[in-house]
KEKE-3310 file (N, C-alpha, C; in steps of 0.2 Angstrom, whole numbers, plus 5000, padded with zeros to 4 digits):
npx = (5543:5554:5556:5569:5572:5579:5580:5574:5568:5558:5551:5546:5536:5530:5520:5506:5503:5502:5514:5524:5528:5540:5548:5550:5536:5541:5552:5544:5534:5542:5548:5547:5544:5533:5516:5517:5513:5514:5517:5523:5538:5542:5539:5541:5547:5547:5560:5569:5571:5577:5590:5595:5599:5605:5618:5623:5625:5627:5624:5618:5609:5600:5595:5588:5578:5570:5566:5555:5546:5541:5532:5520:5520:5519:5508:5500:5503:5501:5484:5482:5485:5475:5465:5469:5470:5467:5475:5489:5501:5515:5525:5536:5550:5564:5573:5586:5588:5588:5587:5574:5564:5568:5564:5550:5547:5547:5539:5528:5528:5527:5514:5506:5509:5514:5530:5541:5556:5566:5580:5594:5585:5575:5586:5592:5585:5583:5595:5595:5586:5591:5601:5594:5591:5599:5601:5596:5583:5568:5563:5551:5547:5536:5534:5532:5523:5520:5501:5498:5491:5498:5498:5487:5486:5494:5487:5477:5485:5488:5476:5475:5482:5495:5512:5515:5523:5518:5527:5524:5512:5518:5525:5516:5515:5513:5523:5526:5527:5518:5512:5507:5495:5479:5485:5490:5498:5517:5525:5541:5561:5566:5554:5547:5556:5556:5543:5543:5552:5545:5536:5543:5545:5536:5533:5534:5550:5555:5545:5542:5541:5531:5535:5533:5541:5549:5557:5571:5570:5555:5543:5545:5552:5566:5571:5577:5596:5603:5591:5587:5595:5595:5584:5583:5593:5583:5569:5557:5541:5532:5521:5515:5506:5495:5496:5485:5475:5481:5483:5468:5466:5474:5469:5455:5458:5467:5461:5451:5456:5459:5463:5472:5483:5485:5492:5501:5508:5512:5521:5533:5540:5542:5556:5561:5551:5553:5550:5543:5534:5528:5521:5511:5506:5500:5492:5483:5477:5472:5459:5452:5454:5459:5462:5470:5483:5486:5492:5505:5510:5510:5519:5532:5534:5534:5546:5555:5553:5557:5570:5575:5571:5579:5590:5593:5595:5592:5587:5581:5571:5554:5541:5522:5509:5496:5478:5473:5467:5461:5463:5462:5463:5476:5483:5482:5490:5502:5504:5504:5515:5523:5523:5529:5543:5546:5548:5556:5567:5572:5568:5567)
npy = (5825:5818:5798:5788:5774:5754:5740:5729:5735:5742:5734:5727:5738:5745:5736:5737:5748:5760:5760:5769:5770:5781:5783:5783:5779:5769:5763:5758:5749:5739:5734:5731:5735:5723:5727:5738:5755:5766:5780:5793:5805:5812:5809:5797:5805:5818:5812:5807:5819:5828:5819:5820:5833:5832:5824:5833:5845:5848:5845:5854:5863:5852:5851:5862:5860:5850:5856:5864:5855:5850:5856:5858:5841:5837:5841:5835:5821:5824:5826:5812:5802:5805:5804:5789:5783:5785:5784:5792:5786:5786:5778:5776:5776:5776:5775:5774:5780:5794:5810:5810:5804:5811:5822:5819:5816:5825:5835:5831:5828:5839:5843:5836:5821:5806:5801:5791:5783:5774:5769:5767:5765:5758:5750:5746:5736:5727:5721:5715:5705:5696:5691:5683:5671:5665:5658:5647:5639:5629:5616:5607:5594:5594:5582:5572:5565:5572:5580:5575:5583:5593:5605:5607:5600:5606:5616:5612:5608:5618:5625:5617:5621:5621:5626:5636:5639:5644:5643:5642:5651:5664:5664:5664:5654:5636:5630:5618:5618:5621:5630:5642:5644:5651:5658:5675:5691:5688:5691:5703:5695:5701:5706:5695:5689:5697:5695:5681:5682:5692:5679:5671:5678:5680:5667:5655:5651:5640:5629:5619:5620:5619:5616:5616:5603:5608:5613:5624:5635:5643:5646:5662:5665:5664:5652:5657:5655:5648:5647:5637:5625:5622:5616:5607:5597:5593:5583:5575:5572:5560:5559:5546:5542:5530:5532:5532:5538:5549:5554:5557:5566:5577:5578:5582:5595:5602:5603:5609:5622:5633:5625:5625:5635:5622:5616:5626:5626:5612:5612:5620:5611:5603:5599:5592:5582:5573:5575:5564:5559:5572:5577:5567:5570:5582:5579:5573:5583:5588:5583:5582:5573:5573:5566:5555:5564:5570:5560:5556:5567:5565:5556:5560:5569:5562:5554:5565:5569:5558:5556:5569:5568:5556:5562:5565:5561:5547:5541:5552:5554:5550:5540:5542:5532:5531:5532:5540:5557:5567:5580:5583:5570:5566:5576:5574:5561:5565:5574:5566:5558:5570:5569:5556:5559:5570:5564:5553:5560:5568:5578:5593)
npz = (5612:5602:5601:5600:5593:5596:5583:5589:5601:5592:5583:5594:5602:5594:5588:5593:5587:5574:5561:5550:5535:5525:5516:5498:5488:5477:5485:5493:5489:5482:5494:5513:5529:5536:5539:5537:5534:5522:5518:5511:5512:5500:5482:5471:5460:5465:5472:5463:5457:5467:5473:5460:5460:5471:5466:5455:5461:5473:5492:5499:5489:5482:5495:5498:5488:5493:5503:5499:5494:5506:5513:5508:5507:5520:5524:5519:5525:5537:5536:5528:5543:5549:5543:5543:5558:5574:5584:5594:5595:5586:5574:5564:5551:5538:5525:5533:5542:5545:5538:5532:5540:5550:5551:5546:5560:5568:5565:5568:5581:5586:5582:5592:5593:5599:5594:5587:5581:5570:5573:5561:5552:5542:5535:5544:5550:5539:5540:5553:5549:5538:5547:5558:5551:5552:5563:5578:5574:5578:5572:5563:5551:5537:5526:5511:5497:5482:5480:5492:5501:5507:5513:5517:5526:5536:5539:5546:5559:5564:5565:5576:5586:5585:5583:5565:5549:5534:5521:5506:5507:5509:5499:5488:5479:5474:5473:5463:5444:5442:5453:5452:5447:5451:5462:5468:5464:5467:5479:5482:5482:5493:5502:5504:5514:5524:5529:5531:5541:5550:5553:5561:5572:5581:5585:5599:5601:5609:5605:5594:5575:5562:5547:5527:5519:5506:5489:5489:5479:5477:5468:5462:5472:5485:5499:5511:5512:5526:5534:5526:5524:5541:5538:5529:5540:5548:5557:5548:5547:5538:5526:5520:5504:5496:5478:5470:5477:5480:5467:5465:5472:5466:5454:5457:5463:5454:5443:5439:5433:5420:5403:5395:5402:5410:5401:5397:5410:5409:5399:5403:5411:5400:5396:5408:5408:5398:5381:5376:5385:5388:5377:5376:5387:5383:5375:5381:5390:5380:5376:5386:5397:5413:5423:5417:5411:5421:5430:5424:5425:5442:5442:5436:5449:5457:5457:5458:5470:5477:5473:5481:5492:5498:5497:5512:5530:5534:5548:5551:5545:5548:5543:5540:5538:5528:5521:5515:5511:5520:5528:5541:5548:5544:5551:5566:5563:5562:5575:5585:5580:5583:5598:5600:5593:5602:5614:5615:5613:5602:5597:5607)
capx = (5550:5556:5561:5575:5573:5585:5573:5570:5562:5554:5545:5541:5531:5524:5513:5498:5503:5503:5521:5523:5536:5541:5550:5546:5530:5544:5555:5538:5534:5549:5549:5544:5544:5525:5511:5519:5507:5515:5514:5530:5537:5543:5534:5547:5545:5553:5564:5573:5576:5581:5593:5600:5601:5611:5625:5626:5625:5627:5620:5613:5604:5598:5592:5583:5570:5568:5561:5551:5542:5542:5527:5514:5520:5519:5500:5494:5507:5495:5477:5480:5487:5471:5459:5468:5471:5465:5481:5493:5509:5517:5532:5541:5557:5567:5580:5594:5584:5592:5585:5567:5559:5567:5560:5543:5543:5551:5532:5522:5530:5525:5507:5505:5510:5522:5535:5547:5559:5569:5589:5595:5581:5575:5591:5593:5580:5585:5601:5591:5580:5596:5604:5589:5588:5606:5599:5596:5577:5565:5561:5551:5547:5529:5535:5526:5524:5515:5495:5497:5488:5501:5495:5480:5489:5499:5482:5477:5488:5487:5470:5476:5488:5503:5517:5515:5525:5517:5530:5518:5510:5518:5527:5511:5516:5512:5530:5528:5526:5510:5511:5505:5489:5475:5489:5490:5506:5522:5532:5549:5565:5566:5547:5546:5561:5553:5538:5544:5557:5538:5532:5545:5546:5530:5534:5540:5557:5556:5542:5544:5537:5530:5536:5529:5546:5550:5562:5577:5565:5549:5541:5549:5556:5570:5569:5585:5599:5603:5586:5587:5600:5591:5577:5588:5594:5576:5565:5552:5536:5532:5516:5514:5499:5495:5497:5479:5473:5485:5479:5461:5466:5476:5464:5450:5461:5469:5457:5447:5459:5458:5463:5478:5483:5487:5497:5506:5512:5515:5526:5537:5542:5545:5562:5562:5546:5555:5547:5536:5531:5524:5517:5507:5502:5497:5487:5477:5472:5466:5456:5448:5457:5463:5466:5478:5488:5490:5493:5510:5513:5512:5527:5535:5534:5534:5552:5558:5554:5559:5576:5577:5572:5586:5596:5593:5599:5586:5586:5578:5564:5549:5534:5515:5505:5488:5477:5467:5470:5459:5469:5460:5466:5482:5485:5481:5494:5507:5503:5504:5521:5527:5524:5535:5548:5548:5547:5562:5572:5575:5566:5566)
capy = (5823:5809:5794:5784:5763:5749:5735:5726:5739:5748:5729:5727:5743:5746:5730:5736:5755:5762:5760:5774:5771:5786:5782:5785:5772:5764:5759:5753:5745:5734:5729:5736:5730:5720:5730:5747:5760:5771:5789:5797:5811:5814:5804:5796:5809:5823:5810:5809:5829:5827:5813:5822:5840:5832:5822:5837:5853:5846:5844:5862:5863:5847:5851:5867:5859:5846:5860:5866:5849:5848:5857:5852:5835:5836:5845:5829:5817:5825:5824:5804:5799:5808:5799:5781:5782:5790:5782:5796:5785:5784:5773:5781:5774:5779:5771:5774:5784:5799:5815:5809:5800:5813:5829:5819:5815:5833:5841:5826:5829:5848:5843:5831:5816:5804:5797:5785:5783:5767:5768:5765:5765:5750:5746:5740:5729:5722:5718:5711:5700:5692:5689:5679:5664:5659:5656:5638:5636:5621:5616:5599:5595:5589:5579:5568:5564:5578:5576:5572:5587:5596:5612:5609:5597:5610:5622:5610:5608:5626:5625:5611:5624:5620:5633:5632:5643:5642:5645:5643:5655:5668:5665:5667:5649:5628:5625:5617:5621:5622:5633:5649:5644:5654:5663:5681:5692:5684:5697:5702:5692:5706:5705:5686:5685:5701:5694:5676:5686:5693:5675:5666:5683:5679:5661:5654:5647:5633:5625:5617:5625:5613:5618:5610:5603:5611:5614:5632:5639:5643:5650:5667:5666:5657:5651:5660:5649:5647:5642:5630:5621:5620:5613:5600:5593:5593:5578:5573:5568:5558:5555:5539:5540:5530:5534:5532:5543:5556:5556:5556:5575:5580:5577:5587:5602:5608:5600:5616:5628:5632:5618:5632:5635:5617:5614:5633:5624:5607:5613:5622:5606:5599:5594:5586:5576:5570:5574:5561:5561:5580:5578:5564:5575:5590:5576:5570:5588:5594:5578:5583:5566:5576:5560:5553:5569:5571:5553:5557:5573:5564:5552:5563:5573:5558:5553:5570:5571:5552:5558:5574:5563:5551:5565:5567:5557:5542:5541:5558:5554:5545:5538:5541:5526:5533:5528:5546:5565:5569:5582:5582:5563:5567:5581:5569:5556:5571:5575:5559:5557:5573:5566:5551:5562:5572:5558:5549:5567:5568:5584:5596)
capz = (5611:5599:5603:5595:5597:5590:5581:5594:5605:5588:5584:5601:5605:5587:5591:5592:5584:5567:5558:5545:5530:5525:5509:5492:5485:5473:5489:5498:5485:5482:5501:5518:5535:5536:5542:5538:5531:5514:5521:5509:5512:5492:5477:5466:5454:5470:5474:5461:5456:5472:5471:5453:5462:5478:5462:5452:5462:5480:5498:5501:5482:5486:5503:5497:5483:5497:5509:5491:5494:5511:5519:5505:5511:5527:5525:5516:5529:5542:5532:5528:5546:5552:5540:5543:5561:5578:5586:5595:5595:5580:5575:5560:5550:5531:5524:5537:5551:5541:5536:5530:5546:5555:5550:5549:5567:5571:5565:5573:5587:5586:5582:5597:5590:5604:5587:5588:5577:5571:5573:5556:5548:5537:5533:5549:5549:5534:5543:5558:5545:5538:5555:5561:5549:5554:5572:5576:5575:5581:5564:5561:5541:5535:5520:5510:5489:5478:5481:5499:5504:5515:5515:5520:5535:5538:5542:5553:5564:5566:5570:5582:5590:5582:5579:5558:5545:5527:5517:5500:5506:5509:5494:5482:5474:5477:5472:5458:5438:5442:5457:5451:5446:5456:5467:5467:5464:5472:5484:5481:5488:5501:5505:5506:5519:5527:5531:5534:5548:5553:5555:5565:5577:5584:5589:5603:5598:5612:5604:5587:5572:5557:5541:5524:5514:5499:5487:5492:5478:5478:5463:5462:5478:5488:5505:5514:5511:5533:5535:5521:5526:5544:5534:5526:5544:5552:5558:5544:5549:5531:5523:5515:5506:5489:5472:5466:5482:5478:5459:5463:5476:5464:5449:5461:5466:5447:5435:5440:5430:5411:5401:5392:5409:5414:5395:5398:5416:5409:5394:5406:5411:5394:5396:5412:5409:5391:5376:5371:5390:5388:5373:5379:5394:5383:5372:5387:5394:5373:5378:5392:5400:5414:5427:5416:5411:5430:5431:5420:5429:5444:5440:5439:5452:5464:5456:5460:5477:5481:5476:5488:5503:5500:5501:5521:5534:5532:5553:5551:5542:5553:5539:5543:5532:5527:5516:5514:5512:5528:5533:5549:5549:5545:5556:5572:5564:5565:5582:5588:5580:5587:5604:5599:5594:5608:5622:5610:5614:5594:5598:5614)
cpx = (5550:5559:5564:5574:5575:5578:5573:5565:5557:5548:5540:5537:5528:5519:5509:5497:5504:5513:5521:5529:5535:5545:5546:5543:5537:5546:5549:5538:5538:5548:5548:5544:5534:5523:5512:5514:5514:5515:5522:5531:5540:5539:5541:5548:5551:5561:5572:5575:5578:5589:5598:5601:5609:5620:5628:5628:5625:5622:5616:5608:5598:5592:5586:5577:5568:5563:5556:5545:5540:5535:5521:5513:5518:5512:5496:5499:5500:5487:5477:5478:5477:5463:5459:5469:5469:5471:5484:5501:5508:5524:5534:5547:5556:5571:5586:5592:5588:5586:5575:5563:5561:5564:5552:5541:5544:5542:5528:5523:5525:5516:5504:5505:5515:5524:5541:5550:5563:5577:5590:5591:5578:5580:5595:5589:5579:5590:5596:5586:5585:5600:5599:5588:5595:5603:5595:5587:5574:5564:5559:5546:5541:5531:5529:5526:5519:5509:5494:5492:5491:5498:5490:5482:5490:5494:5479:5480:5491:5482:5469:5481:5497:5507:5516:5520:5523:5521:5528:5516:5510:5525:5522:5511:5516:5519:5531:5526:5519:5506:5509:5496:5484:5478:5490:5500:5512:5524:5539:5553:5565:5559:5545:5550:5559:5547:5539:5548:5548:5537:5536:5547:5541:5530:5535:5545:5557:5551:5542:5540:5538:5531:5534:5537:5545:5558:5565:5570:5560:5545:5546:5554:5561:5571:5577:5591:5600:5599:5585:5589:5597:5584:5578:5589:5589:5573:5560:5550:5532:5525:5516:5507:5497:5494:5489:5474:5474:5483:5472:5461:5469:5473:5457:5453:5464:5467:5451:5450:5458:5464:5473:5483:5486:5492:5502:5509:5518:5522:5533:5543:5546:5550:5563:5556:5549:5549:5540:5531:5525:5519:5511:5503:5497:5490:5480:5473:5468:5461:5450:5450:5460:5467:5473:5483:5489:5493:5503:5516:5513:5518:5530:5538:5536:5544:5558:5559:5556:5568:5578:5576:5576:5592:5598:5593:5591:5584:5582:5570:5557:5542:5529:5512:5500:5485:5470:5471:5467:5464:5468:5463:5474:5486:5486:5486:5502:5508:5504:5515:5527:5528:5530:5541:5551:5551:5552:5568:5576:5573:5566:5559)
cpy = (5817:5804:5790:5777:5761:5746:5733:5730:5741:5741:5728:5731:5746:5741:5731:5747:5755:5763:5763:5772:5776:5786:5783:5779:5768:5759:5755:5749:5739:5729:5736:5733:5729:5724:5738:5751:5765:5778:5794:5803:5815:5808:5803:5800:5815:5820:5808:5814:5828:5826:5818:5829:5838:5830:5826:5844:5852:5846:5849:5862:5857:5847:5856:5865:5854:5851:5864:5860:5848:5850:5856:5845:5833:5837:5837:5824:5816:5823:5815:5802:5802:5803:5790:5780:5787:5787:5790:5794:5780:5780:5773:5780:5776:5772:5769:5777:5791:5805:5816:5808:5805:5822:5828:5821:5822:5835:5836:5827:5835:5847:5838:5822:5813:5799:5796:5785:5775:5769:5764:5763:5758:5746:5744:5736:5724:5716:5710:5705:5695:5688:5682:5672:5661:5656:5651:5639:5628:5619:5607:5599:5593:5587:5574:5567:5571:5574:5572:5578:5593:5601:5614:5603:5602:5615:5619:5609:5614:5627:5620:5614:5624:5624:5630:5639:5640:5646:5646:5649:5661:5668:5666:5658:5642:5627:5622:5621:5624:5628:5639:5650:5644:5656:5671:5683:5690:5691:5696:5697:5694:5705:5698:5685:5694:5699:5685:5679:5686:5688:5672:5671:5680:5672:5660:5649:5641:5629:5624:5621:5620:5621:5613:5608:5603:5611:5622:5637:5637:5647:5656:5670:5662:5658:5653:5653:5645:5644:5636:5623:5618:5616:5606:5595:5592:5587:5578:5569:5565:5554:5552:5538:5537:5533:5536:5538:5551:5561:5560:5566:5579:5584:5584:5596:5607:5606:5607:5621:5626:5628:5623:5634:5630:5615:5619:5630:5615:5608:5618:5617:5602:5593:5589:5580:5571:5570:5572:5559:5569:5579:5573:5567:5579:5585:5576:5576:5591:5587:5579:5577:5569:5572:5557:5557:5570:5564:5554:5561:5572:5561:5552:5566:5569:5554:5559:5571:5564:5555:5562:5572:5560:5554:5566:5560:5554:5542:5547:5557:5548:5545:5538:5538:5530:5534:5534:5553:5570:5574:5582:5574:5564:5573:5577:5564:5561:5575:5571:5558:5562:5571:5561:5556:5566:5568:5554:5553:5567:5575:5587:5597)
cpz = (5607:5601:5601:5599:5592:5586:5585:5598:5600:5586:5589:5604:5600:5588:5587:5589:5576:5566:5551:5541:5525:5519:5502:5489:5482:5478:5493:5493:5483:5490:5506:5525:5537:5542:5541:5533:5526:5519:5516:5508:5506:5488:5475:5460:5460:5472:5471:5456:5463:5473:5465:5455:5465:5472:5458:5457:5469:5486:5499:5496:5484:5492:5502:5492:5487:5502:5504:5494:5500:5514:5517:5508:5515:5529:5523:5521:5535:5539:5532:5535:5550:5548:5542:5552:5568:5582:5588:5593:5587:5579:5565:5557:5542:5530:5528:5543:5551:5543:5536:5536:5551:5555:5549:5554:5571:5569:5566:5578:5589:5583:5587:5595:5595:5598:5590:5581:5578:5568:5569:5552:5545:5534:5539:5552:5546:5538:5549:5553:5542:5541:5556:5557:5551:5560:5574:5578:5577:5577:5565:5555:5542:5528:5519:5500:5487:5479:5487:5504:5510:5518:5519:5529:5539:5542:5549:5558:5565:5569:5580:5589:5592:5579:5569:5554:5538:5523:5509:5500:5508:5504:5485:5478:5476:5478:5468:5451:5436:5447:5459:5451:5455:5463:5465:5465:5468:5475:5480:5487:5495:5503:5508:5513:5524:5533:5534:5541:5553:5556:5562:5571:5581:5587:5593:5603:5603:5612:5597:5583:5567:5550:5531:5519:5506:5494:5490:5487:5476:5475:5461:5469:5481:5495:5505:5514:5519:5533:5530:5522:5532:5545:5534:5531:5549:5552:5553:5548:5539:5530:5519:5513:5498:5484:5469:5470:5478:5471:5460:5468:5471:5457:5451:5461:5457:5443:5433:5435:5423:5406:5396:5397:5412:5409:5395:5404:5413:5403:5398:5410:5406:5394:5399:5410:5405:5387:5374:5379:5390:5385:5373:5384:5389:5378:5374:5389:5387:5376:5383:5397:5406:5420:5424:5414:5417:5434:5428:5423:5435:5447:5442:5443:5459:5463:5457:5469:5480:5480:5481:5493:5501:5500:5508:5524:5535:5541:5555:5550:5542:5546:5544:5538:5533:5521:5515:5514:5515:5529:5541:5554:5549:5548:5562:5569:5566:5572:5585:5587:5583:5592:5603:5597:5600:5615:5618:5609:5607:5595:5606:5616)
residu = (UNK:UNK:UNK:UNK:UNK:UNK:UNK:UNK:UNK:UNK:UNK:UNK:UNK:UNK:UNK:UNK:UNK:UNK:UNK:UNK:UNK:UNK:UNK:UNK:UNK:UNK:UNK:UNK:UNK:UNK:UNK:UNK:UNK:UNK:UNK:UNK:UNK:UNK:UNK:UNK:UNK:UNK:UNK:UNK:UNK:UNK:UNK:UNK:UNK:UNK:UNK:UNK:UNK:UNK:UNK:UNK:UNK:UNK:UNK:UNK:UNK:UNK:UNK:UNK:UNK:UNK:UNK:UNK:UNK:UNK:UNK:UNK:UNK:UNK:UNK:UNK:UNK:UNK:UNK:UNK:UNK:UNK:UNK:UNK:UNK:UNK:UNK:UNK:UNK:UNK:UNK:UNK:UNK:UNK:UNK:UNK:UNK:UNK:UNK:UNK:UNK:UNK:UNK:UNK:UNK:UNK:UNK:UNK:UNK:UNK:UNK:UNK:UNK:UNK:UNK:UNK:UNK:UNK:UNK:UNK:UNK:UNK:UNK:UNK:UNK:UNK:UNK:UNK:UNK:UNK:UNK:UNK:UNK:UNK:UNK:UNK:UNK:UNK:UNK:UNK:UNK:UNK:UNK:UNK:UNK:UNK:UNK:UNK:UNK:UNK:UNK:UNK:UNK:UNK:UNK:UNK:UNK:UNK:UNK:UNK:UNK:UNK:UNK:UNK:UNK:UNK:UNK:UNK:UNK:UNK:UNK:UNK:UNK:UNK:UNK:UNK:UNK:UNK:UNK:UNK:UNK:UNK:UNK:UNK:UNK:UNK:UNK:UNK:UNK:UNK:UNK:UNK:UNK:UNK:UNK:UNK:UNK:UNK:UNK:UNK:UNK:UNK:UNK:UNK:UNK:UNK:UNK:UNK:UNK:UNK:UNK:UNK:UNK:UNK:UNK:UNK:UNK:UNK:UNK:UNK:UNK:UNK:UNK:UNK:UNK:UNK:UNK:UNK:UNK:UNK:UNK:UNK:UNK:UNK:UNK:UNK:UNK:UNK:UNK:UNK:UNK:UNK:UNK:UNK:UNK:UNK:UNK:UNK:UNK:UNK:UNK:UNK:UNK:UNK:UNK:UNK:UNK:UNK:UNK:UNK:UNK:UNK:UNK:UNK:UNK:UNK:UNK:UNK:UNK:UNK:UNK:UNK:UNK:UNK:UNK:UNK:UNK:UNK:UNK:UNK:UNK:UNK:UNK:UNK:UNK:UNK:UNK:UNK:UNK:UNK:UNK:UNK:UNK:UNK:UNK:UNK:UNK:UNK:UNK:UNK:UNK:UNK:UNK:UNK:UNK:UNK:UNK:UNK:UNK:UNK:UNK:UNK:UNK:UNK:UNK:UNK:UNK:UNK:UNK:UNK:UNK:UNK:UNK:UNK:UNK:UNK:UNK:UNK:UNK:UNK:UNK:UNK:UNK:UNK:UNK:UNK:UNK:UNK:UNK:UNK:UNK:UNK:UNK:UNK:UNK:UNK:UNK:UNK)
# end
């Protein structure tokens, strides 16, 4: 027998089981609920004769080249699930919790399979993923100037057993002009806010979660606007760490990339840097100079983000002095302050 669960129950008892999307590779591809395994039961190629049967010649036609396609599918449905999974419980969702997921689980059933199905499909999960960033989070910022090494704070004090969400990284991008270099392909909008929903599920909301402050966007992606805004009105813990430091991590970390690569990033900037600011940059890197080209482009970048903190309420924003990019140092200055926040009831 199959069983029909809302999202809540269908994340919470897929766990530790196989999650089958049942759509056609295109719509996987675009986006999917994180961890779901491909298994389609039409290719894009059936899915739209399909599609162009059901608008010209209607439901029943439609329905008939569907059951054409149906049993080969369902014969390599079963071969795959058999090669990637010795699992019995299956967990099974479409588009809408329609026609497709359920005529899967209808012949899993029938071959001993216990399938579940998800009420509404993926597009109520979408919904469920949209819902979720209005809802008041614990949120406390890791700021700090470009070349302060957040990321790599932010990992520590992961390893330090602090709730963390990387938003970089699960948007493929640093966040700056720069931010592509040696990142793989970005996720789509829907996949990024998919898989971020993924992150902050797994939490436990009554203990803070460290996020690293960014701009709304993020490469090719943008941080949901609800949680943004939630972002915005967050306690900053603020690394203070000099300018020549920050140069000399920054210098190390993308002095490494092809010299094309770093004058392709810097000219993307152009306008903002101004002109004869750029062309001095792109002079420096033909040079092999690349301290001072990152010297130029640090400037910058530290003029930009001193404005977006002076947008937030100055009482929010607690400085950490330090005179290194130790993240391991500067993870224990961040934990330390959290205590002060907490025991100062700025934080719960």
């Amino acid at each position: 027998m199959v069983t029909k669960l809302s999202v809540e129950d269908f994340l919470q008892q897929s766990a530790t089981h196989p999650v089958i999307d049942v759509r056609s590779p295109a719509e996987f591809g675009h986006a999917h609920m994180p961890g779901a395994m491909s298994l389609p039961l039409f290719s894009n190629e059936e899915r739209a004769v399909i599609g162009t049967l059901y608008k010209q010649q209607g439901r029943e036609t439609a329905m008939m080249k569907g059951l054409e396609y149906y049993g080969e599918n369902m014969q390599r449905i079963i071969e795959e699930l058999k090669r990637h999974t010795n699992d019995r419980n299956l967990f099974i969702y479409c588009w809408r919790g329609g026609m497709r997921s359920g005529v899967v689980a209808w012949m899993l059933d029938l071959f001993g399979f216990r399938v579940s199905t998800l009420i509404g499909g993926y597009k109520s999960f979408r919904r469920a993923v949209l819902e979720s960033f209005s809802s008041e989070k614990n949120i406390l910022i890791l700021g700090g100037m470009t070349g302060s090494a957040k990321t790599q704070v932010l990992q520590q004090l992961h390893h330090a057993g602090e709730q963390t969400v990387d938003l970089e990284a699960l948007a493929h991008h640093k966040g700056s002009a720069f931010g592509d270099l040696g990142e793989s392909q970005p996720p789509s909008q829907e996949q990024f806010e998919n898989n971020l929903y993924d992150q902050f599920r797994q939490l436990d909301s009554a203990r803070p979660v460290w996020l690293e402050d960014e701009s709304q966007r993020i490469g090719w992606v943008n941080i949901p606007n609800a949680l943004w805004l939630q972002m915005r009105r967050a306690p900053v813990c603020y690394l203070e760490i000099p300018f020549e430091v920050r140069l000399d991590y920054i210098t190390a970390e993308y002095g490494k990339y092809p010299v094309e690569k770093l004058k392709g990033a810097t000219q993307r900037i152009h306008k903002r840097l101004g002109g004869l600011e750029a062309q001095h940059a792109l002079r420096l890197f033909d040079e092999a100079n690349f301290r001072e080209a990152f010297a130029i482009l640090l400037k910058y970048y530290d003029k930009v983000y001193a404005k977006a903190t002076s947008q937030r309420n100055k009482n929010s924003v607690k400085p950490i002095s330090s005179n290194t990019v130790e993240a391991t140092v500067n993870a224990a200055h961040c934990i330390a302050e959290l205590r002060t926040l907490v025991t100062s009831a700025i934080l719960p």
